[in-house]
TORBA-417388 format. One record per residue (C-alpha): residue number from 1; residue in one letter; x, y, z. Coordinates in Angstrom, 3 decimals. Example, Ala and Ser with C-alpha at 12.3 -4.5 7.8 and 13.67 -1.06 7.14 Angstrom:
BEGIN
 num residuo       px       py       pz
   1       A   12.300   -4.500    7.800
   2       S   13.670   -1.060    7.140
END
This chain:
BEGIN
 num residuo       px       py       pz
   1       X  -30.674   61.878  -26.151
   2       X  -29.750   60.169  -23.302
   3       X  -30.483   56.981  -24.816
   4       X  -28.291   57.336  -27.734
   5       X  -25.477   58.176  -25.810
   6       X  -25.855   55.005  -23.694
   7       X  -26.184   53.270  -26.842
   8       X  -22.828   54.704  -28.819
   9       X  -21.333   53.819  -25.124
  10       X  -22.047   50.706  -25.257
  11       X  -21.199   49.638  -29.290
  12       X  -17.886   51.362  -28.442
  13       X  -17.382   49.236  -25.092
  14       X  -18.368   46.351  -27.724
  15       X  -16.417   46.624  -30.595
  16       X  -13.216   47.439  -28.245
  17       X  -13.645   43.977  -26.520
  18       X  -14.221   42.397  -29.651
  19       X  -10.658   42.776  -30.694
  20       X  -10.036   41.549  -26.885
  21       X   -9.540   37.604  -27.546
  22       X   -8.918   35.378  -23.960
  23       X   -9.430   31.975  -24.821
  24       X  -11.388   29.588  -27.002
  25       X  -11.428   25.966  -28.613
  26       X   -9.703   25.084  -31.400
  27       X   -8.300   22.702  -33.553
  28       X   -4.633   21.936  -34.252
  29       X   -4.148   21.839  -37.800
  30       X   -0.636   20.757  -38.610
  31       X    2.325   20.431  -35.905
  32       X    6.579   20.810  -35.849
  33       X    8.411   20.389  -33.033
  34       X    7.058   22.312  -30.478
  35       X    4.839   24.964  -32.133
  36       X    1.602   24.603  -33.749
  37       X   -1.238   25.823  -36.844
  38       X   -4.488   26.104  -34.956
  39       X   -7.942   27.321  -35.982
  40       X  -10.679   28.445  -33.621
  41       X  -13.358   26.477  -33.636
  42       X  -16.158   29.260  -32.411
  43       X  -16.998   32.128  -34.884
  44       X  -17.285   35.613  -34.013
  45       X  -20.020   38.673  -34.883
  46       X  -18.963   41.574  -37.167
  47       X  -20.251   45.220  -37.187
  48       X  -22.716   44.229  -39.308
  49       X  -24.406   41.142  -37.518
  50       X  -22.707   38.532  -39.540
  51       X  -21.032   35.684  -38.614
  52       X  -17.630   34.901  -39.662
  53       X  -15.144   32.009  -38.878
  54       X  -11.782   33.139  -37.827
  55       X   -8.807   32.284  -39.272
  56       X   -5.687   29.931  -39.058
  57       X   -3.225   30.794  -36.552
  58       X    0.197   29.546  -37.447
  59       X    3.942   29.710  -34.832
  60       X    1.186   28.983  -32.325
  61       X    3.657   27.605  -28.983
  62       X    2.303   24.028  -27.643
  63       X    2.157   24.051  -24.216
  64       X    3.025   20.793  -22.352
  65       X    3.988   19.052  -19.142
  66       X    7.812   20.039  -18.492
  67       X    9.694   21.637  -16.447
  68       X   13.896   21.835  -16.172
  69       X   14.014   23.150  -19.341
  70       X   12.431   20.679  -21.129
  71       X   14.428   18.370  -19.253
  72       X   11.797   16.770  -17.185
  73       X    8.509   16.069  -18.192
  74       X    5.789   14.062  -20.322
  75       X    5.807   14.332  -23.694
  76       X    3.043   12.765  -26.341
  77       X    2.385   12.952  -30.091
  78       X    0.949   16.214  -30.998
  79       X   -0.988   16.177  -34.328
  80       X   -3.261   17.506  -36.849
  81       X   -6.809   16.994  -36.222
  82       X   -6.335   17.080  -32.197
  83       X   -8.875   19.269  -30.218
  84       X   -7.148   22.151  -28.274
  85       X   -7.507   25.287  -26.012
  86       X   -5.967   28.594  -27.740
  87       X   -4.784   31.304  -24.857
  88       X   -3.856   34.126  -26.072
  89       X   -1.968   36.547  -23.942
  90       X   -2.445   40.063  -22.881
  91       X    1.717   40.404  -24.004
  92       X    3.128   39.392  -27.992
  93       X    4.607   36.632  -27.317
  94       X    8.033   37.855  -28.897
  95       X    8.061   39.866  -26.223
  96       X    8.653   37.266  -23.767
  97       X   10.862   36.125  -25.955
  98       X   13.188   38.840  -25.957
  99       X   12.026   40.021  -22.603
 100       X   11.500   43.481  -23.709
 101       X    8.254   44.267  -22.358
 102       X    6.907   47.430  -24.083
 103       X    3.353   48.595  -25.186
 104       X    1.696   46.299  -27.806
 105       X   -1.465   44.344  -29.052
 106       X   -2.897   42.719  -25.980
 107       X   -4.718   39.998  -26.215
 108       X   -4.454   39.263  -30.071
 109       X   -4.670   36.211  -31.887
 110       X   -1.094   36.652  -33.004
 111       X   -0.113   35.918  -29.143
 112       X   -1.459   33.010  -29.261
 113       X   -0.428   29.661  -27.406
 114       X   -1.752   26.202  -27.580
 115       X   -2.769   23.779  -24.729
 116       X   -3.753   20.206  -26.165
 117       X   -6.053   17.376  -25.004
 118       X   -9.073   19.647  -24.807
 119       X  -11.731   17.306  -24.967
 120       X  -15.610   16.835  -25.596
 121       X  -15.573   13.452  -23.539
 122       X  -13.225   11.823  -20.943
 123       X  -11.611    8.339  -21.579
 124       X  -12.053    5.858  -19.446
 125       X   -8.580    6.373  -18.248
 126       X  -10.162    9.377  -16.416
 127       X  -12.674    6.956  -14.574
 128       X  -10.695    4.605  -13.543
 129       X   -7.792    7.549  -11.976
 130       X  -10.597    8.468  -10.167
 131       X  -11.628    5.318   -8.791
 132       X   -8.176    4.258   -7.826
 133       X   -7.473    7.346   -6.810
 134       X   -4.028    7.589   -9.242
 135       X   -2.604    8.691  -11.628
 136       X   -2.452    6.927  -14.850
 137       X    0.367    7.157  -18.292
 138       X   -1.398    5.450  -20.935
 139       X   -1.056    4.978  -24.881
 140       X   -4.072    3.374  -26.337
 141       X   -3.566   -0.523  -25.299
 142       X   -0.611    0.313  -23.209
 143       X   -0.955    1.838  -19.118
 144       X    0.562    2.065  -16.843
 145       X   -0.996    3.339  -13.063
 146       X    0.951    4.698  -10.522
 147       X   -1.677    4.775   -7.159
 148       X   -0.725    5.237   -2.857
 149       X   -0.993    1.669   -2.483
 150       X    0.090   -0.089   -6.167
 151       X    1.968    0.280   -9.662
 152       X    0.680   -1.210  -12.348
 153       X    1.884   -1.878  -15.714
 154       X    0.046   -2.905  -18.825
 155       X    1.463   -4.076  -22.498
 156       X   -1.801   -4.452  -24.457
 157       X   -3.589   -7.810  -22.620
 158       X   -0.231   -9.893  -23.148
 159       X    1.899   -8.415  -20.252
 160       X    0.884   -7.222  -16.548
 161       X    3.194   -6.283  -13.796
 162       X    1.585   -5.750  -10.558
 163       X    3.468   -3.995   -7.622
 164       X    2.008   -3.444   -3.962
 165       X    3.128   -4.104   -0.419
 166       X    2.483   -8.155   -0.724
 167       X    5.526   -7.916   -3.609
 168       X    5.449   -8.666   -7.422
 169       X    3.368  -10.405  -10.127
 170       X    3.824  -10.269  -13.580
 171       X    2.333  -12.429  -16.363
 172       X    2.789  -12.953  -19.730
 173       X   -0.357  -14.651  -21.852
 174       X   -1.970  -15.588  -19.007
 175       X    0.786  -17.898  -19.485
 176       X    3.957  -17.293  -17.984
 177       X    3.434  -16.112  -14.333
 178       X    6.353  -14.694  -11.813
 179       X    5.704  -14.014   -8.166
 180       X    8.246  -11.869   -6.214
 181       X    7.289  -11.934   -2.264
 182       X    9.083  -11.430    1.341
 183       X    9.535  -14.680    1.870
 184       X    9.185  -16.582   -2.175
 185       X   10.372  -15.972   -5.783
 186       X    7.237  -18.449   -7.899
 187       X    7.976  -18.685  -11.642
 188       X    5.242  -20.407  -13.237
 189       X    4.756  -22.057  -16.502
 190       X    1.083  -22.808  -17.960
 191       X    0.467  -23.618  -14.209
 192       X    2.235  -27.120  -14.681
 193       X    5.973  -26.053  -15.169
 194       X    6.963  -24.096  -11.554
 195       X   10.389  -22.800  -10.141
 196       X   10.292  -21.631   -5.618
 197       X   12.613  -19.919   -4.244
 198       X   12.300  -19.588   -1.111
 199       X   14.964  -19.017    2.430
 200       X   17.129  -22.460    2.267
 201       X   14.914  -24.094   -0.516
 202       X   14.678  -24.012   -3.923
 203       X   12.103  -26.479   -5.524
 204       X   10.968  -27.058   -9.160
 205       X    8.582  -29.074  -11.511
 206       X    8.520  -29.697  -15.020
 207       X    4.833  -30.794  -15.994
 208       X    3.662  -32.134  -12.654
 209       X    5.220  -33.413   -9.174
 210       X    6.306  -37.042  -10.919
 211       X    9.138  -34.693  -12.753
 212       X   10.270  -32.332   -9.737
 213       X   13.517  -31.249   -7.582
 214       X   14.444  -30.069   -4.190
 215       X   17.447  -28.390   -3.128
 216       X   17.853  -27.572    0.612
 217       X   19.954  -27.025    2.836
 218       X   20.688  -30.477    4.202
 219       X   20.514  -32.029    0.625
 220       X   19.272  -32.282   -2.721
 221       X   16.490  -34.578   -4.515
 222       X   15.734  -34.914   -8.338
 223       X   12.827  -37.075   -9.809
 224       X   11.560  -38.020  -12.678
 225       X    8.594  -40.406  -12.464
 226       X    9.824  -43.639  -10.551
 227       X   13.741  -42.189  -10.687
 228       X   14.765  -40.788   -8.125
 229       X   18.239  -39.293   -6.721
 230       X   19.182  -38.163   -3.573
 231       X   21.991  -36.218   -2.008
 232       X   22.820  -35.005    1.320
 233       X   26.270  -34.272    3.402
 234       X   26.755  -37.979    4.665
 235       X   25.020  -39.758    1.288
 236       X   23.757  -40.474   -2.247
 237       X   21.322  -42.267   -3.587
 238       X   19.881  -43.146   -7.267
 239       X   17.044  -45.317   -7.276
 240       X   15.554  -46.133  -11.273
 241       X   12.414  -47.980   -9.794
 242       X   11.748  -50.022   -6.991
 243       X   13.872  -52.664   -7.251
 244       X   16.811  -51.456   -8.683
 245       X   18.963  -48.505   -7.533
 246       X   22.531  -47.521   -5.535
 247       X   23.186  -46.171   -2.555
 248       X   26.277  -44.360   -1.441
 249       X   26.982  -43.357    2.284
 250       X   30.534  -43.044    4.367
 251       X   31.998  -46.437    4.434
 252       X   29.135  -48.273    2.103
 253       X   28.076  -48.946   -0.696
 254       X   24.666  -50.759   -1.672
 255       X   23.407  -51.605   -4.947
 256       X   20.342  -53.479   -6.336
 257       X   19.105  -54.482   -9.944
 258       X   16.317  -55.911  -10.407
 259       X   15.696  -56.904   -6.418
 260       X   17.022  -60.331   -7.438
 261       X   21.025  -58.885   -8.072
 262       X   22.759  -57.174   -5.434
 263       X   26.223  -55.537   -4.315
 264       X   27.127  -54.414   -1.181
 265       X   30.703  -52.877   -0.163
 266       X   32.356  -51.743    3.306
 267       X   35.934  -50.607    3.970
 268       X   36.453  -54.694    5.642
 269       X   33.970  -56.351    3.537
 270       X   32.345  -57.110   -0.002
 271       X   29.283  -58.973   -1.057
 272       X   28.157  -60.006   -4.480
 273       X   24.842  -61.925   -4.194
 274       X   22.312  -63.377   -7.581
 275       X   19.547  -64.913   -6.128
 276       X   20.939  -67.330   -3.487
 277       X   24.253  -67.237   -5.540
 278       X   26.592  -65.084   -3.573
 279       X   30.457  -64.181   -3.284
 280       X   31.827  -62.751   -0.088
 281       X   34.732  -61.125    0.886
 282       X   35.885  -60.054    4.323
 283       X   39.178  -59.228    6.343
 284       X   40.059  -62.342    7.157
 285       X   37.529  -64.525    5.404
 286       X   36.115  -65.050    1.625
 287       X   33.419  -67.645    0.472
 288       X   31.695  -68.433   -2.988
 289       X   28.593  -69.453   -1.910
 290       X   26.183  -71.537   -4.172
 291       X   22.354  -72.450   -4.072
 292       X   22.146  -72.121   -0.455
 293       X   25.172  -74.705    0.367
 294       X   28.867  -73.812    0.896
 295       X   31.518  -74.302   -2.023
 296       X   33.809  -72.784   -1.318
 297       X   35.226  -71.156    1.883
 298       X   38.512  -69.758    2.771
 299       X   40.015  -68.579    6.267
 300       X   43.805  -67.601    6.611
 301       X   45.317  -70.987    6.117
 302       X   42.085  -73.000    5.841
 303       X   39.686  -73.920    2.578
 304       X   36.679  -75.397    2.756
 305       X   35.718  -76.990   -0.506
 306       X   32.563  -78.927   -0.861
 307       X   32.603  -80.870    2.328
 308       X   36.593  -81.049    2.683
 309       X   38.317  -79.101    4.827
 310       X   42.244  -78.397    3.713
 311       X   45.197  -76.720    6.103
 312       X   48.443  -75.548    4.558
 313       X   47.458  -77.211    1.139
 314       X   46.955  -80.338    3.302
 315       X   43.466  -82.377    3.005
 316       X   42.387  -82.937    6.077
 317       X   39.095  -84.447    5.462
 318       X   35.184  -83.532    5.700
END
């Protein structure tokens, strides 16, 4: 006797929590907006010892990351075919819509909500939080991880941005490389095109140091393989090669072609020289000068021409 009553206790105390649901996996079965079609993945017992599957639940609330009213938070693509945890409440859930709490199911299926990303295996996402001890946003080829001592940012294997306390580095390909530090911005270019910046210096090459140029704060250089130009406060240069180039400081002037031709200028003097072939000029003398012997030579009132010496127009003789 005493038996049977235990045992009519006990299928009461069973069936009771058998319309008691708390919360089980599930699978979403079609999405909109924020609320969700769901079905339970686990099947429950009936009276009778079979084994049933239970059924759809639709207006299921998806439950994600926000707070501020929706207006702060992380959202992601929630869609059929996605694992999930179903909750259901010990309230309806139109209830706490309305905020009239009064007596109702509890615990039903129809107060359900849903909670995404419940699944059977982590991603390696999850691995690698765990080793760098952050937290990680990431979309299939995309991530980007957000750790105490660095941010990084990933764009499927053709972009990486890397932020800690030594600065910036981003690449592009493998290819294109920028470098933001304390003391130097570094732009690269397949490692042979490069742009410093760095405090009173900027310096930059174009396919190796033959095509390069400086700019500092006492001047300026550009080169490109045996050009070169210079400028600083008190002068310019441009030299084409060895032997042939200009220079330009306060007062002067030098030019040379070819190492054989040259022209220099002053603000009292002038010289014009081809080989040993020269023309002078000063401020109180001029002179054509030819194969190493005088031709011509001229002081205030005196010419020399080719050994005779003339004064006032008058020859005087050599």
């Amino acid at each position: 006797m005493a038996q049977r009553l235990f045992d009519e206790i006990k299928r009461l105390i069973d069936d009771t929590l058998s319309g008691v649901h708390t919360a089980m996996p599930g699978t979403i079965t079609s999405a909109n907006g924020m609320t969700a079609s769901v079905k339970p993945s686990v099947t429950f017992r009936t009276a009778d010892g079979k084994s049933m599957t239970y059924p759809s639940i639709s207006g299921c609330p998806i439950v994600l990351p926000m707070s501020a009213n929706g207006k702060i938070g992380v959202a992601f693509p929630v869609s059929a075919g996605d694992a999930c945890l179903i909750v259901c409440c010990e309230s309806t859930l139109s209830q706490w819509q309305s905020g009239n709490y009064t007596s109702g199911l509890r615990f039903g299926l129809s107060n359900a909500i849903c909670v995404p990303c419940l699944l059977k295996s982590a991603p390696a996402a999850v691995s690698k939080a765990k080793a760098k001890n952050a937290a990680i946003l990431f979309s299939e080829e995309n991530e980007i991880l957000a750790g105490k001592d660095e941010i990084h940012v990933k764009f499927k294997d053709t972009v990486n941005v890397k932020i800690d306390d030594d600065g910036i580095v981003g690449d592009v390909n493998k290819i294109a490389n920028v470098s933001v530090k304390e003391d130097e911005i570094l732009a690269s270019l397949n490692d042979t095109t490069k742009v410093s910046i760095k405090k009173n210096e900027v310096t930059a090459e174009a396919g190796d140091e033959d095509h390069s140029a400086v700019i500092k704060n006492d001047g300026a250089t550009l080169k490109c393989v045996d050009a070169q130009a210079t400028v600083s406060e008190d002068e310019a240069s441009l030299q084409l090669n060895e032997d042939t180039g200009i220079k330009i400081s306060e007062g002067n002037l030098k030019a040379t072609v070819g190492g054989n031709a040259k022209i220099e200028l002053t603000e009292t003097s002038g010289e014009v020289s081809v080989g040993e072939k020269s023309i002078k000029v000063g401020s109180g003398a001029a002179g054509i000068y030819y194969d190493g012997g005088h031709y011509i030579e001229a002081k205030a009132d005196e010419t020399y021409v080719e050994g005779n010496l003339h004064v006032g127009g008058s020859l005087i003789g050599g």
